[in-house]
N, CA, C and O atoms as CSV, one atom per row, in Angstrom:
chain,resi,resn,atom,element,x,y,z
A,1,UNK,N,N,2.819,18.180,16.205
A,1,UNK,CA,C,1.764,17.240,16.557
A,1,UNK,C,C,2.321,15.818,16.498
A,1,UNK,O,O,2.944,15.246,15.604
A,2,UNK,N,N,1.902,15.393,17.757
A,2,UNK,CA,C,2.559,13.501,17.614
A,2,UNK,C,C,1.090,12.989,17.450
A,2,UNK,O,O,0.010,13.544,17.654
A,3,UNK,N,N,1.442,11.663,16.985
A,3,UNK,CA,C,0.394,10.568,16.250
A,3,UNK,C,C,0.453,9.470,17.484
A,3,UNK,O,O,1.406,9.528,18.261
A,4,UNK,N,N,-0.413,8.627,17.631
A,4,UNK,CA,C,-0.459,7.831,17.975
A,4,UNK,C,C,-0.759,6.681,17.583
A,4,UNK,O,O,-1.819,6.630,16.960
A,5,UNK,N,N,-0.112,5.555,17.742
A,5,UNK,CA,C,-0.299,4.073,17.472
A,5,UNK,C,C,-1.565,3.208,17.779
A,5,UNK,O,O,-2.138,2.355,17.101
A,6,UNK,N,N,-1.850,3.792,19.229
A,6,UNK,CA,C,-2.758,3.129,19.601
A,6,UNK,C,C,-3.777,4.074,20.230
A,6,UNK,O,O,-3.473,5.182,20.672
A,7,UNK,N,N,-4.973,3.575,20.241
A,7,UNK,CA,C,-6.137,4.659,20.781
A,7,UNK,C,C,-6.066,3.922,22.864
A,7,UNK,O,O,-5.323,3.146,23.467
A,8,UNK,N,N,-7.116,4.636,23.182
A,8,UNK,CA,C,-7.573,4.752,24.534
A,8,UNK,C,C,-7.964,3.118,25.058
A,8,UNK,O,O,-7.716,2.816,26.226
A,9,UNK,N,N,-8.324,2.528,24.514
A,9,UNK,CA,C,-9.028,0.947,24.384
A,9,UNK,C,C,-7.405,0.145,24.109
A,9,UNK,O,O,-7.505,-1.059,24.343
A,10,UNK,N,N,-5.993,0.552,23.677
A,10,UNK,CA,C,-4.859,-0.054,23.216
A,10,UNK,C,C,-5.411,-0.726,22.134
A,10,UNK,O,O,-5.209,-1.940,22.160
A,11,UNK,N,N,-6.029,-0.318,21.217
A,11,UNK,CA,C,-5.566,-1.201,19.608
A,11,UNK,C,C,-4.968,0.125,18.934
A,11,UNK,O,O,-4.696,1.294,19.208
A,12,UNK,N,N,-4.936,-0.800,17.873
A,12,UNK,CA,C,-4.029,-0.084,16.710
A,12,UNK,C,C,-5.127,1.318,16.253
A,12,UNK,O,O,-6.349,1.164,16.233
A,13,UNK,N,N,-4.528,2.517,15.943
A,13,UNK,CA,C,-5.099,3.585,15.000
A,13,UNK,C,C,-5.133,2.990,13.970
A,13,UNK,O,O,-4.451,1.992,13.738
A,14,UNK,N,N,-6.094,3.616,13.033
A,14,UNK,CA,C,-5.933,3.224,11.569
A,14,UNK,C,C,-5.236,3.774,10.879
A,14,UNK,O,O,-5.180,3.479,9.685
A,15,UNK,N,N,-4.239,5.068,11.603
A,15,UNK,CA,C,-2.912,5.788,10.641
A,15,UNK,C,C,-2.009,4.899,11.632
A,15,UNK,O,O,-0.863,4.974,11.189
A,16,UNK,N,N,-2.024,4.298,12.488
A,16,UNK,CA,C,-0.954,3.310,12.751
A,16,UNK,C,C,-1.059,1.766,11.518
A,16,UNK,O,O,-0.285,0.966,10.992
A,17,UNK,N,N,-2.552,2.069,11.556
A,17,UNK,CA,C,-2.135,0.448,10.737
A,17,UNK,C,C,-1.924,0.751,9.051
A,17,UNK,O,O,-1.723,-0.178,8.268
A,18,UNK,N,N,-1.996,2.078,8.646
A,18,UNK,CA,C,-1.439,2.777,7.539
A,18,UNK,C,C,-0.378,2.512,7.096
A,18,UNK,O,O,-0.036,2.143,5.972
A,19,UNK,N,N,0.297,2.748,8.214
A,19,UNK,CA,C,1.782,3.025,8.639
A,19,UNK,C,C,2.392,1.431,7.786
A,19,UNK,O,O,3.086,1.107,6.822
A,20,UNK,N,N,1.495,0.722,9.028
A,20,UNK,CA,C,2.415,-0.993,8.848
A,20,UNK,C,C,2.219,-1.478,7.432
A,20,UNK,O,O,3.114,-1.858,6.677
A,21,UNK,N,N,1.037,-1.419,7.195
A,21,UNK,CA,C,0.875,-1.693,5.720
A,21,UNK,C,C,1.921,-1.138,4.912
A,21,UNK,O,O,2.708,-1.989,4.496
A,22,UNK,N,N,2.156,0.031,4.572
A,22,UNK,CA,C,2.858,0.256,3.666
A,22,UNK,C,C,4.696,-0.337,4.028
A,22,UNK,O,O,5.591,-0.421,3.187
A,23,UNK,N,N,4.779,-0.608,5.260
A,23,UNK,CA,C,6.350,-0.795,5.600
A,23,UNK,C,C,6.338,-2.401,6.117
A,23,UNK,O,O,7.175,-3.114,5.564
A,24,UNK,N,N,5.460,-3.047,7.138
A,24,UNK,CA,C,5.430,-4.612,6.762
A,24,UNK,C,C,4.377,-5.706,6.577
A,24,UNK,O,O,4.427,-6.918,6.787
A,25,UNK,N,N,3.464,-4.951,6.144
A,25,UNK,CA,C,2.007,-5.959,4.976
A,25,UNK,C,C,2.691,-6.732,3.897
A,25,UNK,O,O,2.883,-7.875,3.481
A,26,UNK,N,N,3.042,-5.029,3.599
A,26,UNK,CA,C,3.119,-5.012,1.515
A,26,UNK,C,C,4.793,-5.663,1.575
A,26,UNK,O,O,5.310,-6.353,0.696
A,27,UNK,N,N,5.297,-5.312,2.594
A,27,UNK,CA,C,6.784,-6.312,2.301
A,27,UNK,C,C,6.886,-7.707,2.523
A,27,UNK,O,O,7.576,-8.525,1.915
A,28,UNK,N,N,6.084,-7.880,3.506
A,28,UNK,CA,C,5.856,-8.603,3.258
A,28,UNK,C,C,5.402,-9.986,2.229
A,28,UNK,O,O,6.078,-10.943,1.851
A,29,UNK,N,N,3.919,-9.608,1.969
A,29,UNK,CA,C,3.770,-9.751,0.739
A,29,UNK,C,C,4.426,-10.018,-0.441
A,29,UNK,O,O,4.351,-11.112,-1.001
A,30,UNK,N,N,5.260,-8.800,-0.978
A,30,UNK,CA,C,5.999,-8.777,-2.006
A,30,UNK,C,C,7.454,-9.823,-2.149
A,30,UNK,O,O,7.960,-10.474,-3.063
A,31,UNK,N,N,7.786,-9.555,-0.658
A,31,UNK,CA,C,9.466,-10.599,-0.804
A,31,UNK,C,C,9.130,-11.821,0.223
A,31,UNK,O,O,9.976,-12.716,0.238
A,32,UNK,N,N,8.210,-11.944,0.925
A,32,UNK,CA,C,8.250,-13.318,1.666
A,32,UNK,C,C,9.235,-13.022,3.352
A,32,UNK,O,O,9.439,-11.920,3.861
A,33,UNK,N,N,9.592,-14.095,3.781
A,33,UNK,CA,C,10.309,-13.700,5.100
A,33,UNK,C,C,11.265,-13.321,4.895
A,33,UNK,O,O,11.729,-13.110,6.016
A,34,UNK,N,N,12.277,-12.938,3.894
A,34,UNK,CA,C,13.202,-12.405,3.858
A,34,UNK,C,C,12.912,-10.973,4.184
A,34,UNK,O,O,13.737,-10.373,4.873
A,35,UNK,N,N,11.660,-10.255,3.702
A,35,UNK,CA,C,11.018,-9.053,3.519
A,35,UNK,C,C,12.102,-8.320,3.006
A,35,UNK,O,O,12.526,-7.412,3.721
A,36,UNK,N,N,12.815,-8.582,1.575
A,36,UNK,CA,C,13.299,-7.678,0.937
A,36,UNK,C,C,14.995,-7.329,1.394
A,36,UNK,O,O,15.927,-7.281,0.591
A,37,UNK,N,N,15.064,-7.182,2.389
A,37,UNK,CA,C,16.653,-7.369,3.346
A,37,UNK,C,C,17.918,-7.545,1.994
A,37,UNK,O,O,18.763,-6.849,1.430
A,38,UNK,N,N,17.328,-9.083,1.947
A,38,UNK,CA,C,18.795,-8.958,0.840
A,38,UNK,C,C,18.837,-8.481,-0.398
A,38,UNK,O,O,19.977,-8.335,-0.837
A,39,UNK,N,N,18.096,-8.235,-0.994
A,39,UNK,CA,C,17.963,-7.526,-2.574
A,39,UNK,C,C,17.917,-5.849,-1.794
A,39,UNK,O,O,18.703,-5.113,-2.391
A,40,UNK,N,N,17.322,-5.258,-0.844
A,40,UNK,CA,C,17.206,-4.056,-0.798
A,40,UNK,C,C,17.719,-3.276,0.424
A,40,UNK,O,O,17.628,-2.048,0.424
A,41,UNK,N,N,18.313,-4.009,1.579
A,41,UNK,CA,C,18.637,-4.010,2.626
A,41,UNK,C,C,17.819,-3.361,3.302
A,41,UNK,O,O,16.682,-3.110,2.903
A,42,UNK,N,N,18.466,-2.860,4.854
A,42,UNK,CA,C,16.838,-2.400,5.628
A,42,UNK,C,C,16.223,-0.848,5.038
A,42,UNK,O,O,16.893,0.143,4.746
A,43,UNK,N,N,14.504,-1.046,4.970
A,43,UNK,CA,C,14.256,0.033,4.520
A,43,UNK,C,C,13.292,0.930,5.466
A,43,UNK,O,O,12.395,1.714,5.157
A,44,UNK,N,N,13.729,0.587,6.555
A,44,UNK,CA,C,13.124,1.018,7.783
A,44,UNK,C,C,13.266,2.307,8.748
A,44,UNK,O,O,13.160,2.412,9.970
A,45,UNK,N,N,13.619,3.496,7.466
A,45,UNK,CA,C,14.196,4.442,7.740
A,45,UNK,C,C,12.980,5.751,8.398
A,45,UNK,O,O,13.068,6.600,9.286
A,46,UNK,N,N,12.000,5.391,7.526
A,46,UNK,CA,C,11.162,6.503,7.920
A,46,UNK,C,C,9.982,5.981,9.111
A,46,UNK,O,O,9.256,4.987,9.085
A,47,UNK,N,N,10.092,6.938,10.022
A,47,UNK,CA,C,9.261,6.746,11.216
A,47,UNK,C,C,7.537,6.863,10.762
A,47,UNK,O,O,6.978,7.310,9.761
A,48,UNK,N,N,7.164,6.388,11.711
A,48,UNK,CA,C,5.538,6.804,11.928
A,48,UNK,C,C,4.912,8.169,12.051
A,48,UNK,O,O,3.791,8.454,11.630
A,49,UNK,N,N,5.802,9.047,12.714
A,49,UNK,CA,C,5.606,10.545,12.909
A,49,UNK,C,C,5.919,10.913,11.477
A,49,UNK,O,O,5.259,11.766,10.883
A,50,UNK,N,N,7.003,10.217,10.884
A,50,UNK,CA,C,7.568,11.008,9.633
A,50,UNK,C,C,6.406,10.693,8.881
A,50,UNK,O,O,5.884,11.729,8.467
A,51,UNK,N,N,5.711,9.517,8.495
A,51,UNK,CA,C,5.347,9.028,7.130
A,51,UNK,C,C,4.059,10.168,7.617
A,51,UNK,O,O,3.923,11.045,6.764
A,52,UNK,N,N,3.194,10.300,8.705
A,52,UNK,CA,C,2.348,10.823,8.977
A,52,UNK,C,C,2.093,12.388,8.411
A,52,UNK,O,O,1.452,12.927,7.509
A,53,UNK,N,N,3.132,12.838,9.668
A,53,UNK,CA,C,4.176,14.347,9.150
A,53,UNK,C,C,3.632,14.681,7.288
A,53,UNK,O,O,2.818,15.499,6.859
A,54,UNK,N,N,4.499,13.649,6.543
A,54,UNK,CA,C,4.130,13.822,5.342
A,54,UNK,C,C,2.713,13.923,4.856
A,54,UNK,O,O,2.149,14.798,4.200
A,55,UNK,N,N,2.243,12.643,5.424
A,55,UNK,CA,C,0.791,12.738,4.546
A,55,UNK,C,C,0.057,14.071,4.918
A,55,UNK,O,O,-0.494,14.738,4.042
A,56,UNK,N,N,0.060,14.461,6.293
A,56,UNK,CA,C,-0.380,16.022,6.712
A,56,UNK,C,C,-0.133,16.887,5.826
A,56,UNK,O,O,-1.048,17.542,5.326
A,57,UNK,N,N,1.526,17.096,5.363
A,57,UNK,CA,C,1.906,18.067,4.711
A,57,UNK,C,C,1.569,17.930,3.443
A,57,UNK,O,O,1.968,18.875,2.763
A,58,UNK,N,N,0.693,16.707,2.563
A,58,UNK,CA,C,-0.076,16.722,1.692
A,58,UNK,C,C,0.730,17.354,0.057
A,58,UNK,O,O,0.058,17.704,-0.913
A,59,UNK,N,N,2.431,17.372,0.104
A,59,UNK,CA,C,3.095,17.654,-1.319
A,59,UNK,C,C,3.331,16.122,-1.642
A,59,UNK,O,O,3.484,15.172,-0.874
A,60,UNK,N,N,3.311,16.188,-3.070
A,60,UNK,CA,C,3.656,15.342,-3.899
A,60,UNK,C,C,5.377,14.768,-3.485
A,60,UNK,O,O,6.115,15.737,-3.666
A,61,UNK,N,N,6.035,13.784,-3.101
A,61,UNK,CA,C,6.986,13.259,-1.927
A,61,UNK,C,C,8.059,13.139,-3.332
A,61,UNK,O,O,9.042,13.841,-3.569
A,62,UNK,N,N,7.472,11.957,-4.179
A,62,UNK,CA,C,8.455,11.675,-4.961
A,62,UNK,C,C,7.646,11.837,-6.552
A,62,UNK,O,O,7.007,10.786,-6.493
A,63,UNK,N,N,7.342,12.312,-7.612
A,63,UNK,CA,C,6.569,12.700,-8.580
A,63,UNK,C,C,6.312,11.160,-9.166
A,63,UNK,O,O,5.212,10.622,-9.037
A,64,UNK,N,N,7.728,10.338,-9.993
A,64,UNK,CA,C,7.939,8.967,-10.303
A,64,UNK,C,C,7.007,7.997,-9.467
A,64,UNK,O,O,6.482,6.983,-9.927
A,65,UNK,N,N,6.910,8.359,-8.459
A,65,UNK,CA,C,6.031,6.957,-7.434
A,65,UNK,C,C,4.403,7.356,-7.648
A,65,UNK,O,O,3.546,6.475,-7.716
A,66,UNK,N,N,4.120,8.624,-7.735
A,66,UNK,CA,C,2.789,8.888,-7.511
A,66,UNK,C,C,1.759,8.585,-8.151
A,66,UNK,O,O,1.934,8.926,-9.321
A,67,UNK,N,N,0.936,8.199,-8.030
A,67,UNK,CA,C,-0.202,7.380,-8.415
A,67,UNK,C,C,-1.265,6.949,-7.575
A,67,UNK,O,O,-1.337,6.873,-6.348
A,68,UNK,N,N,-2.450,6.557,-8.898
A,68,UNK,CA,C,-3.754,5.910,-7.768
A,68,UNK,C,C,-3.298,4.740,-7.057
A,68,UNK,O,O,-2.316,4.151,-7.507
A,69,UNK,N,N,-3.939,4.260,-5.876
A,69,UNK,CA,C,-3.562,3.035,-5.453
A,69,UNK,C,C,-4.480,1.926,-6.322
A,69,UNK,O,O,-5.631,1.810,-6.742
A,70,UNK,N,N,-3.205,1.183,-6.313
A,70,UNK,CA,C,-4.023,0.093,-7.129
A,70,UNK,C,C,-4.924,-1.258,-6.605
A,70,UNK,O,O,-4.656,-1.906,-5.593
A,71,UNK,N,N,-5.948,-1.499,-7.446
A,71,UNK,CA,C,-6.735,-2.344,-7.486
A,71,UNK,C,C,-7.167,-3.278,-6.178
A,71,UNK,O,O,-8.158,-3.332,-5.450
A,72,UNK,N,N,-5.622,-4.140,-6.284
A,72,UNK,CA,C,-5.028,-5.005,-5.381
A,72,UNK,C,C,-5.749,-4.717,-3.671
A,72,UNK,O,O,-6.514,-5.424,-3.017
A,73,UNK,N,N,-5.056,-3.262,-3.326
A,73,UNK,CA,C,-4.767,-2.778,-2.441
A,73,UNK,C,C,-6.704,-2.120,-1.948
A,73,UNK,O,O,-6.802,-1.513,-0.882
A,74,UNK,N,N,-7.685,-2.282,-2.596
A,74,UNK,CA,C,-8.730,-2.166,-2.819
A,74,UNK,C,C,-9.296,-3.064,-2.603
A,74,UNK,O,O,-10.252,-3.012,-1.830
A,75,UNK,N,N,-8.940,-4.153,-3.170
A,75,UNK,CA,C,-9.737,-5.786,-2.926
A,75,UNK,C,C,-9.351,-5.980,-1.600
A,75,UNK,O,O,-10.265,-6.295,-0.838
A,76,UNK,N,N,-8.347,-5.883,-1.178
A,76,UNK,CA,C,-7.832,-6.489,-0.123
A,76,UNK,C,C,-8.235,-5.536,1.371
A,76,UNK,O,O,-8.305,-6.007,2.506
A,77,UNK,N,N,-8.472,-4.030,0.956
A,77,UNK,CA,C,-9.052,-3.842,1.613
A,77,UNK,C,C,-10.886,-4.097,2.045
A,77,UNK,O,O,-11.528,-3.869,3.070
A,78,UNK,N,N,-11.041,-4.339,1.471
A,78,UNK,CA,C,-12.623,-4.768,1.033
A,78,UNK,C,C,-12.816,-6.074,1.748
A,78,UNK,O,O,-13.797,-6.248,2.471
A,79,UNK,N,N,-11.705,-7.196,1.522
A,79,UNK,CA,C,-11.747,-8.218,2.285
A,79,UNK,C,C,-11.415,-8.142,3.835
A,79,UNK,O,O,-11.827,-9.042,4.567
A,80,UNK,N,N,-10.668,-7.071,4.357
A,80,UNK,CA,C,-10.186,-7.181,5.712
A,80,UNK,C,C,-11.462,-6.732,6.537
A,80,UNK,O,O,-11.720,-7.072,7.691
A,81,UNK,N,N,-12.246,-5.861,5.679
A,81,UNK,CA,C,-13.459,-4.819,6.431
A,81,UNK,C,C,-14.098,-5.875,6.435
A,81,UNK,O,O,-14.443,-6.242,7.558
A,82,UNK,N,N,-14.516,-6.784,5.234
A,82,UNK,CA,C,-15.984,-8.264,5.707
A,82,UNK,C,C,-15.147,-9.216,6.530
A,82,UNK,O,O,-15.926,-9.981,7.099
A,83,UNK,N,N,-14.365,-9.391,6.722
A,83,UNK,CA,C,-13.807,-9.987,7.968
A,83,UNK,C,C,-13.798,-9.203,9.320
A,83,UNK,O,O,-14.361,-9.770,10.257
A,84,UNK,N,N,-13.194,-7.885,9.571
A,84,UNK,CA,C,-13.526,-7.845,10.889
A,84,UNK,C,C,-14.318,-7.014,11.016
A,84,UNK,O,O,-13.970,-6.352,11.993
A,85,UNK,N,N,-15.194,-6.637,10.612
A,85,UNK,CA,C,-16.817,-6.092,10.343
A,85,UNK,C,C,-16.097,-4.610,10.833
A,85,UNK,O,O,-16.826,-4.200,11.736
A,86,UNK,N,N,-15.130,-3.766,10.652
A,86,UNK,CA,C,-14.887,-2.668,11.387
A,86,UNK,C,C,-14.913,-1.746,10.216
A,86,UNK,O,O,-13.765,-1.317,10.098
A,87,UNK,N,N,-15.850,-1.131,9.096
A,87,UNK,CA,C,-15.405,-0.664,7.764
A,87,UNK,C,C,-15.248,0.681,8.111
A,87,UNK,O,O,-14.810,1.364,7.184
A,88,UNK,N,N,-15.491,1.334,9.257
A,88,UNK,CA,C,-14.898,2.728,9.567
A,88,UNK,C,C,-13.582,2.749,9.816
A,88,UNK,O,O,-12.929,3.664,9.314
A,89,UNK,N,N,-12.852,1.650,10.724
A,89,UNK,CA,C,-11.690,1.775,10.564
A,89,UNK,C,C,-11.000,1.372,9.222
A,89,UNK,O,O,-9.984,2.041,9.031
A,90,UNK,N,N,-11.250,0.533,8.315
A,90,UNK,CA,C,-10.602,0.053,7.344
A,90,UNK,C,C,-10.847,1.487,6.172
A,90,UNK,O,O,-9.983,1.872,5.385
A,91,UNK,N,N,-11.891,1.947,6.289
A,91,UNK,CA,C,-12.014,3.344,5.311
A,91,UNK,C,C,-10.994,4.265,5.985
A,91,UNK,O,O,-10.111,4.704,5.248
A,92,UNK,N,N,-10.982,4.571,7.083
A,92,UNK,CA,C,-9.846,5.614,7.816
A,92,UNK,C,C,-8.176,4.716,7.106
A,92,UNK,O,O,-7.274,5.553,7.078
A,93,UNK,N,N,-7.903,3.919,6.815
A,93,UNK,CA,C,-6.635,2.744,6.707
A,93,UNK,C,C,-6.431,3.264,5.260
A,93,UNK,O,O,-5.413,3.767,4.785
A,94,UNK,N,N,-7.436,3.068,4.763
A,94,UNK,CA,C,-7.086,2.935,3.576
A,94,UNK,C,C,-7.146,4.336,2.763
A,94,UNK,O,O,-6.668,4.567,1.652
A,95,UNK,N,N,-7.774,5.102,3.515
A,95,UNK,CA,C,-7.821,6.909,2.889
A,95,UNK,C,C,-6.412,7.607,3.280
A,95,UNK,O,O,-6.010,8.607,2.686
A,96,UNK,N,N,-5.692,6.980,4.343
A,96,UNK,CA,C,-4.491,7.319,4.302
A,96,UNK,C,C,-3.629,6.718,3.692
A,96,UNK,O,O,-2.863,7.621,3.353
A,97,UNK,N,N,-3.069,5.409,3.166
A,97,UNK,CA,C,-2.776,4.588,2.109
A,97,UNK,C,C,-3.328,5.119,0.961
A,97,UNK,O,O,-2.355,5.695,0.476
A,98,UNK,N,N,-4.136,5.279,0.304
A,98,UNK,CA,C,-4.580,6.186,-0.615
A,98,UNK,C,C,-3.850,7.444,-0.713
A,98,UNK,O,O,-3.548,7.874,-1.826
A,99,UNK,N,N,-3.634,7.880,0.025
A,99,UNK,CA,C,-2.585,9.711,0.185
A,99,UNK,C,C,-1.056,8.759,-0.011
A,99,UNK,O,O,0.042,9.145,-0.414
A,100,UNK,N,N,-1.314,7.971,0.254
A,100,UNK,CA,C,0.800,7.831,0.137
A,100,UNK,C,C,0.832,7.430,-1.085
A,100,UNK,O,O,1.808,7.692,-1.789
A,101,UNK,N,N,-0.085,6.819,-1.489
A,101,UNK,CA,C,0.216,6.482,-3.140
A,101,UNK,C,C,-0.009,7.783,-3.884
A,101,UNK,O,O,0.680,7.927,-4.894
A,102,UNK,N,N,-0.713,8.597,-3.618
A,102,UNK,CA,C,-0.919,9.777,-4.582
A,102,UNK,C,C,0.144,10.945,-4.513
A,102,UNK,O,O,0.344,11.829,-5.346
A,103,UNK,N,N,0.898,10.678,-3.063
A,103,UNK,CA,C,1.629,11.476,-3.054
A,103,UNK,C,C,3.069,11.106,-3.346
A,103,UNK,O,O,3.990,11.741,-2.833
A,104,UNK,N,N,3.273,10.087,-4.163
A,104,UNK,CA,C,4.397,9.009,-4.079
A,104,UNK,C,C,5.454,8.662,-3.259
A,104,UNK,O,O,6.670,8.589,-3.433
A,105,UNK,N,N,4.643,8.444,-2.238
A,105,UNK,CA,C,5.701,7.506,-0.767
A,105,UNK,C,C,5.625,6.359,-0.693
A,105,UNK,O,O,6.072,5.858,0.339
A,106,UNK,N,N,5.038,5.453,-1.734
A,106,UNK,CA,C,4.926,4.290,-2.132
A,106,UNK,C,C,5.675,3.999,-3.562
A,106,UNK,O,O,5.508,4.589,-4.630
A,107,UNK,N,N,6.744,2.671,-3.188
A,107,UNK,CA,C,7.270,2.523,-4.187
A,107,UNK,C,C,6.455,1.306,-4.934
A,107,UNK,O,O,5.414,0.821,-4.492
A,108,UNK,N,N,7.232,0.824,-6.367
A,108,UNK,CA,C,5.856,-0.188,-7.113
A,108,UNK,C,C,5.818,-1.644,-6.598
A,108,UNK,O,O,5.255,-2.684,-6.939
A,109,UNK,N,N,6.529,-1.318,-5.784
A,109,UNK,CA,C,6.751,-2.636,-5.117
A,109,UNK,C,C,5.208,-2.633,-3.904
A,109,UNK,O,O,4.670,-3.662,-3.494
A,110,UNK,N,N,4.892,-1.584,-3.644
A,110,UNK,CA,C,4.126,-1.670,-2.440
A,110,UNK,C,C,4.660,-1.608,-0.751
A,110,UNK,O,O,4.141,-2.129,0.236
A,111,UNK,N,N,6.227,-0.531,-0.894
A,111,UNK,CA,C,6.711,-0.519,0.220
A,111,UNK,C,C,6.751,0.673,0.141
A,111,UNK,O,O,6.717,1.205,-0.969
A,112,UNK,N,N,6.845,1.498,1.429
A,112,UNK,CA,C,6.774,3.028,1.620
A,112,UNK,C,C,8.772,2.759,1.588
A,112,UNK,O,O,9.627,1.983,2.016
A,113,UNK,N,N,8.579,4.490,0.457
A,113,UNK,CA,C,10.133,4.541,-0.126
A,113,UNK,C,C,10.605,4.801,1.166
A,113,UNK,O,O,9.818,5.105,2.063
A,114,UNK,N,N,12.143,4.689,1.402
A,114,UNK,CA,C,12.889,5.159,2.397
A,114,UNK,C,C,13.711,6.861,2.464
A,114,UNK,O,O,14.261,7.393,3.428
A,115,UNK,N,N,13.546,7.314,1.243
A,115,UNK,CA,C,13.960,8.642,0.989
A,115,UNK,C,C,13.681,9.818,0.777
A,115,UNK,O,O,14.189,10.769,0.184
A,116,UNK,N,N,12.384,9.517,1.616
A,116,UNK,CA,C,11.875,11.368,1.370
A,116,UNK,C,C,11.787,11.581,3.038
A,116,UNK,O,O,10.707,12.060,3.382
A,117,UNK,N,N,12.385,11.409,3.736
A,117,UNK,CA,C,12.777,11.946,5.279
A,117,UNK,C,C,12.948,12.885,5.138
A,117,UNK,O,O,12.097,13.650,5.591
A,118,UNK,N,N,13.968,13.397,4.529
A,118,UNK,CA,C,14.410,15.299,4.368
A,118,UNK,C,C,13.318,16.318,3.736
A,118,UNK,O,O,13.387,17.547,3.734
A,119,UNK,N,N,12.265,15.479,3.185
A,119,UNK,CA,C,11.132,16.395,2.768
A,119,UNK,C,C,9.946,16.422,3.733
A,119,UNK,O,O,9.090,17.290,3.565
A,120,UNK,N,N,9.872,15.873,4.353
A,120,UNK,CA,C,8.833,15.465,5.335
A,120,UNK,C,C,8.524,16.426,6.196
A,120,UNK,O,O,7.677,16.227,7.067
């Protein structure tokens, strides 16, 4: 099964904007415009099909990473939904973001790890 990025109308899916969040929101975020590069080099290993792939296949990715999503990642979703009044898509966004943290494909940094490709 392939995923898609964008629906019928061309915007973003909300497992596309899953996707970005966890690989350039939160890296954002966390390292600034460098996004991490020089302390961690590129971590742009796992695809959209892959990270997806995984969350489908619903095993625990990395045990060490797994966890509730935190707080943060709650508020902030809360704020994006009263801004663009869309809270079905931001609940679809964030219930899959929710699965990558529980299944630990999120590192504590708030970037989807680069090393569970071979489990996927």
């Amino acid at each position: 099964m392939s995923f898609a990025a964008v629906d019928t109308n061309r915007r973003f899916t909300p497992e596309f904007a899953a996707y970005t969040k966890a690989t350039l929101v939160n890296r954002f975020k966390a390292y600034g415009g460098d996004m991490g590069i020089t302390t961690h080099g590129n971590r742009d290993r796992v695809s959209f099909d892959t990270f997806m792939k995984a969350i489908q296949k619903d095993q625990v990715i990395n045990q060490k990473y797994s966890r509730d999503i935190p707080n943060y990642e709650i508020q902030s979703s809360g704020i994006n939904a009263k801004l663009n009044g869309n809270y079905e898509f931001e609940n679809k966004k964030m219930s899959i973001v929710e699965r990558a943290y529980e299944l630990g494909m999120i590192g504590y940094d708030g970037v989807l790890i680069p090393s569970f490709m071979e489990k996927a």
